[in-house]
N, C-alpha and C positions, 0 to 999 in steps of 0.2 A: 299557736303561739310560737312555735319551732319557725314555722314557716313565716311569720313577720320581724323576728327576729335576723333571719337568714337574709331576706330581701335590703334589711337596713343595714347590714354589711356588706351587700352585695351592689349595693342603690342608694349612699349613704347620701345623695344630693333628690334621692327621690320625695315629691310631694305627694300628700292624699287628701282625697275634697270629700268632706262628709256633710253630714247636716250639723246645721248653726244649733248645737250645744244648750244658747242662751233660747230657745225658742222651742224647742223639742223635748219632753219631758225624760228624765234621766233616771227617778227613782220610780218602783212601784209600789202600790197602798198597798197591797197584799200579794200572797202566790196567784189569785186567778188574775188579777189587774199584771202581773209575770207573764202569766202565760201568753197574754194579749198583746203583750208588747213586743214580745219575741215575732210577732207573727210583721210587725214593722218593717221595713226599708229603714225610713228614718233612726230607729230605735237599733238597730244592727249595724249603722254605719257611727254610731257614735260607741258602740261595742269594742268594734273594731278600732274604730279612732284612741281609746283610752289602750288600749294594747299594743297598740302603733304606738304611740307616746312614753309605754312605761317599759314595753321591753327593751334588753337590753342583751347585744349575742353576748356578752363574756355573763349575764347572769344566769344565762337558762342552762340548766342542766337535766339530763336525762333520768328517770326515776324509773324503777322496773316495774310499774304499774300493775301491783299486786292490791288486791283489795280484803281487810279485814274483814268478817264478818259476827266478830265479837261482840256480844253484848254482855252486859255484867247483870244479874238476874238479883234487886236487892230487892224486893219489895215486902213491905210488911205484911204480917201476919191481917188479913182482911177480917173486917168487924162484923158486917153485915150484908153480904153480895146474893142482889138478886134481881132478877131477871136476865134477857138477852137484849141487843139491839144490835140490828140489821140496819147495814145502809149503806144504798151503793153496792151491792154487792156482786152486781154483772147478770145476777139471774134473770130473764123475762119477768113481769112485776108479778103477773100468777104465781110463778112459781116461787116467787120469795112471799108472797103472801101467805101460800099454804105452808111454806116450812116456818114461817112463823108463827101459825095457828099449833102447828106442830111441837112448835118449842114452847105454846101455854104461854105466847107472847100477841095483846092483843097488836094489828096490822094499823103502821098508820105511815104516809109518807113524812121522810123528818126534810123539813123547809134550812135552805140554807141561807143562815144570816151572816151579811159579810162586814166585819167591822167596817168603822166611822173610817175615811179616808183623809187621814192625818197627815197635812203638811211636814217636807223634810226640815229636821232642825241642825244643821251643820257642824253646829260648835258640840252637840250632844255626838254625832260621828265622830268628832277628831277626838272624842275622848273614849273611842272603843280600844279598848289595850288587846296586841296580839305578840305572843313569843315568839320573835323573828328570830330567834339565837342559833337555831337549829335550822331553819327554813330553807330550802332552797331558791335559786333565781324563782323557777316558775310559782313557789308558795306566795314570794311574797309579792309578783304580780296578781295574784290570787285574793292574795287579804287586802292589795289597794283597791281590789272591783268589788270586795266585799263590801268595803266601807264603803263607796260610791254607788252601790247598785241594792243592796240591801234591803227590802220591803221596809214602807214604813211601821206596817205592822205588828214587824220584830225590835223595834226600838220605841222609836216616839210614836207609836199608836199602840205599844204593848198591853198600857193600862187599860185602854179602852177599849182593847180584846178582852182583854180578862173578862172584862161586866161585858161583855156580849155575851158570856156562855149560857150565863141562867136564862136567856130569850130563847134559847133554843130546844127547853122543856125536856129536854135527856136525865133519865135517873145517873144520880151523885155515885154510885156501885154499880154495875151490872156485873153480871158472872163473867160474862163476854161479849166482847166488840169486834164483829164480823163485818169488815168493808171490803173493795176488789176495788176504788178509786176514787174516793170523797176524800182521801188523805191527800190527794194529788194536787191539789184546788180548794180545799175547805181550812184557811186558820185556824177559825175560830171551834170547828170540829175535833182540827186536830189538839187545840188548847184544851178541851175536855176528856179528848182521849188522855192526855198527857197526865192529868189529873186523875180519872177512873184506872188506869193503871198504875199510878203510885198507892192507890189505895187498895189493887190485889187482884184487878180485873184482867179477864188475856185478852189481849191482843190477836185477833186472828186476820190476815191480810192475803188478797185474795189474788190470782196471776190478773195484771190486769186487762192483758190480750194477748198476742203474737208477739212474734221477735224473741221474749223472753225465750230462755232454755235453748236458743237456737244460734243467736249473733255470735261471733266470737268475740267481741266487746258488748258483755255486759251494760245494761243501759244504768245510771244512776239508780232509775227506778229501781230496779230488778235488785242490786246492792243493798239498796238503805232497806226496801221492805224486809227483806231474808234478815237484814241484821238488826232491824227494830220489834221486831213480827213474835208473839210468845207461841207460835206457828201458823209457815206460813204454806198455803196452799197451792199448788202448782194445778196445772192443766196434764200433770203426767207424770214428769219427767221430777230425778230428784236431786237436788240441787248441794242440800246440805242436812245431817241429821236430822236438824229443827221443823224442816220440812216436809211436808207428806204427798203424796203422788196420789195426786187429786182427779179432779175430772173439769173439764171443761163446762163453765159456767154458765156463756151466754148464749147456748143452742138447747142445752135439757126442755124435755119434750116437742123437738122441734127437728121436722123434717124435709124433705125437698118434695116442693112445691111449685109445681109446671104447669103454664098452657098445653093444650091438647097438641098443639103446634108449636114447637119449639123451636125460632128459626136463627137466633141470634148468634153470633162470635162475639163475647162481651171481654175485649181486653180491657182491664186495671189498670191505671194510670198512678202514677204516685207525683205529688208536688216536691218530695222532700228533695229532692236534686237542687232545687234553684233555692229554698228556706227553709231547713231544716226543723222538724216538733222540739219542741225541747226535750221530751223525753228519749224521741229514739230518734236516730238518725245513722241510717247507714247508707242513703246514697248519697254519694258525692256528687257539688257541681260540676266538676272536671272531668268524671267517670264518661265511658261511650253508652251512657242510658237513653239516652234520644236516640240517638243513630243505630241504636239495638233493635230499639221498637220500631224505627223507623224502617228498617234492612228484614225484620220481620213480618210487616204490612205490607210490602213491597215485594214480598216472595210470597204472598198467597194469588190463590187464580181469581180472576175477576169475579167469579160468584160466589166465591166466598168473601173478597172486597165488599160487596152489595151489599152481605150481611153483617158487615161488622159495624159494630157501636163500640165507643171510647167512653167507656166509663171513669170521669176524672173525678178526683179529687174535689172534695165538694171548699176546703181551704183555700183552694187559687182563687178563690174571693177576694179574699183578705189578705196575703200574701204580697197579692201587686204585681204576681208571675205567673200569667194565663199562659197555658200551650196553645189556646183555642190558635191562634196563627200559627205554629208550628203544626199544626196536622193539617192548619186548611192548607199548607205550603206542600206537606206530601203528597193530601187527594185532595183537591177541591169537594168534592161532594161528599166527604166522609162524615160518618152520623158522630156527630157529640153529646148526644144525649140530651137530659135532663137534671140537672144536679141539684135541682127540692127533691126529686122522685126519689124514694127512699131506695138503699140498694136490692132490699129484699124481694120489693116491687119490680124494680127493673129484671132481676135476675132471675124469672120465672119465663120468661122469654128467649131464655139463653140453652140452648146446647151443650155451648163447652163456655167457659170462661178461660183466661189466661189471665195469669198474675205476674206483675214484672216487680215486684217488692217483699221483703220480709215483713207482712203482715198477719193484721187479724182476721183477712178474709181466707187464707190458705187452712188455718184451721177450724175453723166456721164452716166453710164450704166442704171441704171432708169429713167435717164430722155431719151433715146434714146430705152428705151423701151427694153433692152435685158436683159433676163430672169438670175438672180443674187441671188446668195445666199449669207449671211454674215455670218462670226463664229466668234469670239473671247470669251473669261473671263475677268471677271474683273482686273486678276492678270498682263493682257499689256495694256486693253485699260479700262477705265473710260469715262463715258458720264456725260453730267448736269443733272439736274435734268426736265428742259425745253423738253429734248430729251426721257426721259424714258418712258413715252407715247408710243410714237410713236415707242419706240424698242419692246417696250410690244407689238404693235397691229402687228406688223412684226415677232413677233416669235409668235404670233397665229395663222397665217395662212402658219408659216412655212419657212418664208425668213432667221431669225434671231436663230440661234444656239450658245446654249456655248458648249455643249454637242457636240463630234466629233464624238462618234457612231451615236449620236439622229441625226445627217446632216446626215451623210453617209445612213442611212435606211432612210434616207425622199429622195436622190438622188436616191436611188433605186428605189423606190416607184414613183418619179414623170418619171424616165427616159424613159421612152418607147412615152410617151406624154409629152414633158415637156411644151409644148404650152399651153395645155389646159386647167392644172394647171395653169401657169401663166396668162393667161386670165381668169381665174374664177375669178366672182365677188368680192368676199371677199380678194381674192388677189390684184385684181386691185383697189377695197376703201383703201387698204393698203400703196400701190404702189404713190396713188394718195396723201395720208395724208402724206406719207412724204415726197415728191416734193412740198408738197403746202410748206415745211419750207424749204427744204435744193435743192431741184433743179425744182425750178417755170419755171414756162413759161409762156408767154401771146400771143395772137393772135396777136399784130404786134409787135415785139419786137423793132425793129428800131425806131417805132415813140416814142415806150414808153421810149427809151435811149434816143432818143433827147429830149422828153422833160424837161428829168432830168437835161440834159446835158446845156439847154439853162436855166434854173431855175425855168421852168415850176411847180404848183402844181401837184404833179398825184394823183390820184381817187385810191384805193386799189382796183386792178381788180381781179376778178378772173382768174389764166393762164387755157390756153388749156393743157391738159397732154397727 
């Protein structure tokens, strides 16, 4: 917003050509019909076009971007709360099967119903009232995109959310409501939580990958959950009182799993450079992320060229921003994979992997024990200050590179054994210190979720890694 502001003072005869408005759709029916649309060309340049149009440099002002995470705890005294319900909850579906057998809660997948897709009604937005009294330039750019970008299904499809919820067969109480990301994408879910919680239910919200505990800008997600959450559960690390230093959710009972022959270099590809997720987004288009990867392919020796696969991003689908030409322009014959092929599939063929993103594979992959390298600068990714420790003891022993030659000569060097590297001690006190914050484990994970789950105290154990 700084930045389109700055350009029209700097460019005040500048033009911008976006998509035709009258022909391109502007609101969405709900948060997942949101999330789709972000993923547009079209739908992003009419973002930008309403921002271009409404900033103003003398109104933007700078704000020290602290974020509350207050919540006021009123709820009544509960009538009659019982059961549990799970969903969504990041576990492998066994394992959320059995910890719901566990909790005396019979197992059933809950079906997502998404309300009725309610034409925009105009005249009902220009009557949404907001206190601009206080506001600053950037708020009250903020509340014009509100009114214009707003789901229909927090206004004119509100009513017909509401009678969606009884379709979706959820008890009116349960004791607790455990998700890790149906909040993210589910209205009409989160319209029932809204309700089971004013009636006395907790709230338990689950980390719902990577990035979190690690960016040094907090993602929305990461915000709203902590401060909506009646606790919320981390992968480790602890964020705020309300929160408990949890264990890593989507790898429990789940190990690394290799061909007899493991021959691959499988580097990680990220799309988020060219179109951002809504939720996270920490590489920038402008950053040197191409030219990093590119400057690190380009200093490996030709046999290990042979073996490498580019595992992309299975997004550039949808995006409308394929790198498939940007790699076939570094090597013509460089392997791009498969991107139905699940990754877990791919990744049993692999050796070493490399990660050039703050994701959910860096802690997935270490906590499942397969041998991972990471590379970034600080010009895409930023860390807190919580996490530099631990990036520091990770590029001692050689996992953590900003430098694309300094990786590429340490894959040389480890590739002939890369086992024995990654089992050397100093690697694994590495390995180990940063699973104890971003991907825990504990010797019974089930009992230790139930008892969060029923409101049990838990003991701060130390996990198995």
């Amino acid at each position: 917003m700084f930045i389109v502001a700055k350009l029209k003072e700097m460019y005040p005869d500048i033009q911008l050509v976006y998509a035709d408005g009258t022909k391109s759709r502007r609101v969405p029916f709900n948060t997942a019909d949101f999330h789709a649309l972000t993923k547009s060309t079209d739908w992003n340049s009419l973002v930008f076009a309403d921002l271009w149009n409404t900033a103003r440099a003398e109104h933007i002002t700078s704000s020290d971007h602290t974020f509350s995470t207050a919540r006021a705890h009123l709820k009544p005294q509960p009538s009659k709360l019982s059961g549990y319900v799970l969903s969504a909850t990041y576990l492998p579906r066994m394992q959320e099967m059995l910890l719901q057998l566990r909790l005396g809660t019979k197992y059933r997948r809950l079906r997502v119903i998404n309300p009725p897709a309610t034409p925009v009604n105009d005249e009902a937005r220009q009557q949404l009232m907001f206190n601009e009294s206080r506001s600053s330039g950037v708020e009250k750019v903020l509340i014009k995109l509100i009114i214009d970008y707003l789901p229909t299904s927090f206004l004119e499809g509100f009513a017909a959310l509401r009678m969606s919820v009884c379709r979706m067969g959820f008890p009116n109480s349960p004791k607790t409501v455990f998700t890790s990301n149906r909040h993210i994408y589910d209205d009409v879910f989160n319209a029932w939580v809204a309700d089971a919680t004013e009636n006395g239910s907790r709230l338990i919200l689950g980390q719902h990958g990577g990035h979190y505990g690690i960016s040094r800008f907090p993602s929305y997600a990461e915000r709203h959950e902590i401060s909506v959450s009646d606790t919320y559960l981390t992968w480790g690390w602890m964020p705020s009182t309300r929160s408990l230093g949890g264990i890593i959710l989507t790898t429990i009972k789940s190990h690394r799993r290799k061909n007899k022959v493991s021959f691959k270099l499988l580097l990680v590809s990220e799309q988020l450079h060219a179109l951002p997720r809504v939720v996270f987004h920490d590489v920038d288009q402008y950053s040197n992320y191409l030219k990093h990867l590119g400057l690190f392919v380009h200093s490996l020796s030709s046999d290990i060229q042979d073996n490498l696969e580019i595992r992309r991003h299975h997004a550039e689908n949808t995006t409308g921003y394929s790198l498939e030409n940007w790699w076939r322009s570094q090597i013509p014959t460089i392997d791009l994979g498969d991107t139905s092929i699940s990754f877990s599939k791919i990744v049993t063929n692999a050796k070493i992997v490399v990660i050039a993103s703050n994701s959910t594979t860096i802690p997935e992959n270490f906590s499942r024990g397969i041998p991972t390298l990471i590379t970034w600068t600080s010009n895409w990714v930023e860390i807190r200050d919580e996490a530099k420790p631990i990036f520091a003891k990770l590029a001692e022993v050689g996992i953590f590179h900003e430098d694309p030659v300094s990786l590429a000569k340490h894959v040389s060097s480890i590739w002939d054994n890369v086992d024995a590297w990654w089992e050397s001690k100093e690697v694994v006190e590495a390995r180990e210190l940063f699973c104890s914050q971003y991907a825990r484990s504990v010797p019974h994970p089930r009992k230790f979720l139930r008892e969060i789950i029923v409101g049990k105290p838990i003991m701060n154990e130390q996990g198995d890694l």
